[in-house]
C-alpha positions as CSV (number, residue, x, y, z in Angstrom):
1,X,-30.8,19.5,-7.5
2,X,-27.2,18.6,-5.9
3,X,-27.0,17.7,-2.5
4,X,-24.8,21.1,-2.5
5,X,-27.5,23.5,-4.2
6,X,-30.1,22.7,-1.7
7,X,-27.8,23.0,1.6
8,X,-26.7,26.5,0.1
9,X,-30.6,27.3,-0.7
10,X,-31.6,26.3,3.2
11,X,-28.7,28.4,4.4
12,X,-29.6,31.3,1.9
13,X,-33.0,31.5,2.6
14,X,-32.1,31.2,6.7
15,X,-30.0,34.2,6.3
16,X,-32.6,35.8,4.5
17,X,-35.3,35.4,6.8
18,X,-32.8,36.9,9.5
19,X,-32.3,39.8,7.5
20,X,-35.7,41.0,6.7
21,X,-37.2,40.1,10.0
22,X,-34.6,42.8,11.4
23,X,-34.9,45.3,8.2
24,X,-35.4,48.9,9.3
25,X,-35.0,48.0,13.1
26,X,-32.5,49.8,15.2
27,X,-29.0,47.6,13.8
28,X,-25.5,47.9,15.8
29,X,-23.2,49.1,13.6
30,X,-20.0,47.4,14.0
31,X,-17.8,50.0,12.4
32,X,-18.4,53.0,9.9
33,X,-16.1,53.3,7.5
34,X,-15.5,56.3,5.0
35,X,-17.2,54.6,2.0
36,X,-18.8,51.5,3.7
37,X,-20.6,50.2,7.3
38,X,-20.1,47.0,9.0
39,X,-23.0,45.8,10.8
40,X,-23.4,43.4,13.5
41,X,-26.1,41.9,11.4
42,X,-23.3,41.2,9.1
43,X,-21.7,38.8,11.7
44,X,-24.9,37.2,12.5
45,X,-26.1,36.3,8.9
46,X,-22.6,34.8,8.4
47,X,-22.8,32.8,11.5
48,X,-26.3,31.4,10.8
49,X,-24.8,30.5,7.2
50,X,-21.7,29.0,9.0
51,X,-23.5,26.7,11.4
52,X,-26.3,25.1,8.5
53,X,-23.3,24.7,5.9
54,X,-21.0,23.3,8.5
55,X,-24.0,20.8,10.4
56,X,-24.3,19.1,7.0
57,X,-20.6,19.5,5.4
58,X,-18.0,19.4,9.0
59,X,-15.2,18.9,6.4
60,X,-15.8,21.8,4.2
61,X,-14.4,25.6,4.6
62,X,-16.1,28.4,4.4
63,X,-14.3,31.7,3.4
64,X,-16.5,34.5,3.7
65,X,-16.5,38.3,4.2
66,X,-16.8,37.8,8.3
67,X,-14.1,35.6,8.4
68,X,-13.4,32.0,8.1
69,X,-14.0,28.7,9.5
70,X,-14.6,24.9,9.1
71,X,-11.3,22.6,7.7
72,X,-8.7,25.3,5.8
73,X,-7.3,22.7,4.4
74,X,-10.4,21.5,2.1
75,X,-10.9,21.2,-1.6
76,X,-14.5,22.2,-1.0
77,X,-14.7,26.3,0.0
78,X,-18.1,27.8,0.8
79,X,-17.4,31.9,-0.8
80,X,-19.9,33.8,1.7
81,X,-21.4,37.5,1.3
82,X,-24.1,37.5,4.3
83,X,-25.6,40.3,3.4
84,X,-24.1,42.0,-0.3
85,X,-25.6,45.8,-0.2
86,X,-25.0,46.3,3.7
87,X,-25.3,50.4,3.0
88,X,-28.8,49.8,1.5
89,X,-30.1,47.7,4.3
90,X,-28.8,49.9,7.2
91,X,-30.5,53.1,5.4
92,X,-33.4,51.1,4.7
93,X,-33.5,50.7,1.2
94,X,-34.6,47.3,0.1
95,X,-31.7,46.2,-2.8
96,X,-29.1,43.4,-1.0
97,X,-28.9,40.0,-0.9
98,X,-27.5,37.0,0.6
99,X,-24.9,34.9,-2.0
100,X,-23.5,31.8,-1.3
101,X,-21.1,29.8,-3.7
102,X,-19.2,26.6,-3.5
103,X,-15.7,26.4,-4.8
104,X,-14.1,22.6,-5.4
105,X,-10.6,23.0,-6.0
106,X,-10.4,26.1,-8.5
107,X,-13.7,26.0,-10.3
108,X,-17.0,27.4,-9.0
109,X,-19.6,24.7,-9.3
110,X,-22.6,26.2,-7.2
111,X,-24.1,29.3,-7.0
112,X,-27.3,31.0,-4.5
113,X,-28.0,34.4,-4.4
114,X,-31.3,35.4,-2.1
115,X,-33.1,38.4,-2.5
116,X,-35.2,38.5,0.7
117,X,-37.4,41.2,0.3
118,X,-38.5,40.3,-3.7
119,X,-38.4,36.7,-2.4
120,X,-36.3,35.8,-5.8
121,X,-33.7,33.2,-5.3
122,X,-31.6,33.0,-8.1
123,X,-29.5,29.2,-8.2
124,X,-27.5,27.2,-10.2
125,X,-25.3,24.1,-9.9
126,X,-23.4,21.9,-12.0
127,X,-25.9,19.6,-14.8
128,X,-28.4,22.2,-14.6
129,X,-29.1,25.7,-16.1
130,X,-29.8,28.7,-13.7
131,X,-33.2,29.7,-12.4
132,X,-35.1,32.2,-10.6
133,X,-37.3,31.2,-8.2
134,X,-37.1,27.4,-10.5
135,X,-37.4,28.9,-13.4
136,X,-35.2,28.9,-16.5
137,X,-33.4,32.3,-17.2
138,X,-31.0,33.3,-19.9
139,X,-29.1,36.5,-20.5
140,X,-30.3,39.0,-23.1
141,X,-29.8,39.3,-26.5
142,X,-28.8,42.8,-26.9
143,X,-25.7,43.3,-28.7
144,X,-25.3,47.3,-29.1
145,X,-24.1,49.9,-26.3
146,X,-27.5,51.8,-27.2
147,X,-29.7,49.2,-26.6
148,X,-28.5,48.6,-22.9
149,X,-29.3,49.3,-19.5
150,X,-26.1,48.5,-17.2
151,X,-25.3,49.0,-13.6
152,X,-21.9,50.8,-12.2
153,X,-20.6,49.8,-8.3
154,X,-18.0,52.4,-7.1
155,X,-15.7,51.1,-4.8
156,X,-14.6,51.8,-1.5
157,X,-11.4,53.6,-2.0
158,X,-10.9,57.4,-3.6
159,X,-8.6,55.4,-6.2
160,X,-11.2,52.8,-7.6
161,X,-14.0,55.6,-7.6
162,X,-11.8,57.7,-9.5
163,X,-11.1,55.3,-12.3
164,X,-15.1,54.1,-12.0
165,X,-15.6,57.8,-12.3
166,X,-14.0,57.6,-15.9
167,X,-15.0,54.3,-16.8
168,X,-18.7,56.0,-16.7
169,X,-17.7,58.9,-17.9
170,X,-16.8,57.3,-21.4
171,X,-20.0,54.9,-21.3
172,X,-22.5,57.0,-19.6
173,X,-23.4,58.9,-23.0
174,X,-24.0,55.8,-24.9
175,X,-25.8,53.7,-22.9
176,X,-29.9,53.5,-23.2
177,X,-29.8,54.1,-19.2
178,X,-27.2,53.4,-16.1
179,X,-28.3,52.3,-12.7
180,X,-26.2,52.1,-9.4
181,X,-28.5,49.8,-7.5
182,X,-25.7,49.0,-4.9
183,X,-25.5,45.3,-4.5
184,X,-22.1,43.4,-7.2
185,X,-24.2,39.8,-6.5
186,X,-27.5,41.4,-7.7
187,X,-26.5,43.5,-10.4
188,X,-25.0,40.0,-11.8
189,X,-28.0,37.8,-11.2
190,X,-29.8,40.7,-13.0
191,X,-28.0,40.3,-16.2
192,X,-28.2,36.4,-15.4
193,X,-32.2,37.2,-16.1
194,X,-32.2,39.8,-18.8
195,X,-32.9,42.9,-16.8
196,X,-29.1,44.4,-17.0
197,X,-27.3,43.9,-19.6
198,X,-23.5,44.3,-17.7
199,X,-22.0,45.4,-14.9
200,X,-18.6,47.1,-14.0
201,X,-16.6,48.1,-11.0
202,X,-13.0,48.6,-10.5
203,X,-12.6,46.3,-6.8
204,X,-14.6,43.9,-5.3
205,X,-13.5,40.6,-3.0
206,X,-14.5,37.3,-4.3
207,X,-17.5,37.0,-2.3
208,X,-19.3,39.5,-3.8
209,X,-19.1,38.1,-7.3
210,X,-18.4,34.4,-7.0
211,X,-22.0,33.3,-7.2
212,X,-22.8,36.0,-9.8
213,X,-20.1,34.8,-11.6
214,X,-21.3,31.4,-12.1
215,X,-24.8,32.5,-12.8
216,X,-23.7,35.0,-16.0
217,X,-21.6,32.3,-17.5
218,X,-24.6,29.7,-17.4
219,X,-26.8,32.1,-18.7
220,X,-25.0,32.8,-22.1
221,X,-23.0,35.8,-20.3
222,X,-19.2,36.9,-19.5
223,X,-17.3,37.6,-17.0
224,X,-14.3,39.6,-17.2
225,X,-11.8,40.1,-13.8
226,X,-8.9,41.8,-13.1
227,X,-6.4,41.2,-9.9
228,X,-5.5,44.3,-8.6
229,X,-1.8,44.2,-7.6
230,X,-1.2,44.2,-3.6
231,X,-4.7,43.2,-2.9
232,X,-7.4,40.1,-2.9
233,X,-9.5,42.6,-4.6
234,X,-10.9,42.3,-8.3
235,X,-11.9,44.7,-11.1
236,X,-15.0,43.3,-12.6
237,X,-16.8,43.7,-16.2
238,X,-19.9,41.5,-16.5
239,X,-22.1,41.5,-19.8
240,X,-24.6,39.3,-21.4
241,X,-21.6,38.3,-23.8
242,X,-23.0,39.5,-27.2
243,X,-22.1,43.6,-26.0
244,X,-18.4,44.8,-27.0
245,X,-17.0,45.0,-23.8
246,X,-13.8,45.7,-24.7
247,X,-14.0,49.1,-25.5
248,X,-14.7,50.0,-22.4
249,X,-11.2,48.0,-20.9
């Protein structure tokens, strides 16, 4: 394990403990949105992430979906989602995560994603293939739309949802079974494991997929994304590489 992996698995796993120690209390809610909620929890989690990955690394960044902080002008960027699936955990339903990444320059090299409540901590850094909870995992091996089980995020504009709507609208009908489950980072360390076989949704931000990203790719899988013009946003389609995912482009 990198110096790296285990600073982003002590901050995960911080965060984490924050979260479900405060799951189904009362939680402030920051601001609620049409299609989202922005808790004060949020903040918190980032800010307990923040202060372990700066104590150890001053010189680093971090970029996260709270804001940013540390040295801007680093090679090294810590990608922060302190809690990915906020709607789940304000309504009590126990599907988020915590995922950390670390960018050097323009590659990903390190990836953390924390499930608190399952206590799964999915990991993987450069040398090394990923794990769950230490152990080995791979993508599956299913290579036909009728075999699969894959998860659909709808995004938080009428726009994205309306493409998303179509997008499932063509694959619903051939799929073994679809599942929204709510949280980009999870749905990816899923198919990282085997359990989902790929993952789609028409705009996310970095955060919510960098460490996911990682994960797939070392696990035998793809990763697909899409800039979306006049935005930092990203359309996403995630498989366990051996499914023909470009039909559904």
């Amino acid at each position: 394990m990198t110096h790296y992996l285990e600073t982003a698995i002590t901050a995960a796993r911080a965060a984490g403990a924050l979260l479900r120690e405060h799951y189904e209390s009362e939680l402030t809610v920051d601001e609620m949105l049409a299609h989202d909620i922005k808790l004060q929890m949020d903040v918190r989690s980032q800010d307990l992430i923040t202060q372990i990955l700066l104590e150890r690394h001053p010189d680093h960044a971090i970029y996260g979906e709270e804001g940013v902080a540390g040295d801007a002008g680093s090679a090294f960027h810590w990608i922060v989602d302190p809690i990915d699936g906020t709607v789940n955990y304000f309504f009590g339903i126990p599907h988020f995560c915590v995922s950390i990444a670390l960018r050097e320059g323009e590659e990903i090299t390190h990836g953390v994603i924390y499930d608190p409540m399952l206590d799964e901590l999915f990991a993987v850094g450069p040398g090394s293939g990923p794990t769950r909870n230490g152990k080995p995992i791979r993508a599956s091996r299913r290579s036909s739309w009728e075999e699969a089980v894959i998860t659909v995020g709808f995004s938080k504009t009428n726009e994205a949802i309306d493409i998303g709507l179509e997008r499932y609208r063509r694959i619903a009908h051939r799929v073994r079974k679809t599942r929204m489950l709510g949280s980009a980072a999870l749905g990816m360390a899923y198919i990282a494991c085997g359990r989902l076989d790929a993952y789609f949704e028409e705009a996310v931000s970095l955060w919510d997929i960098a460490a996911g990203e990682l994960l797939v790719r070392r696990a035998g899988g793809s990763v697909q994304r899409f800039a979306k013009a006049g935005s930092d946003k990203f359309g996403v389609i995630s498989s366990n590489g051996l499914l023909p995912v470009e039909e559904m482009i």
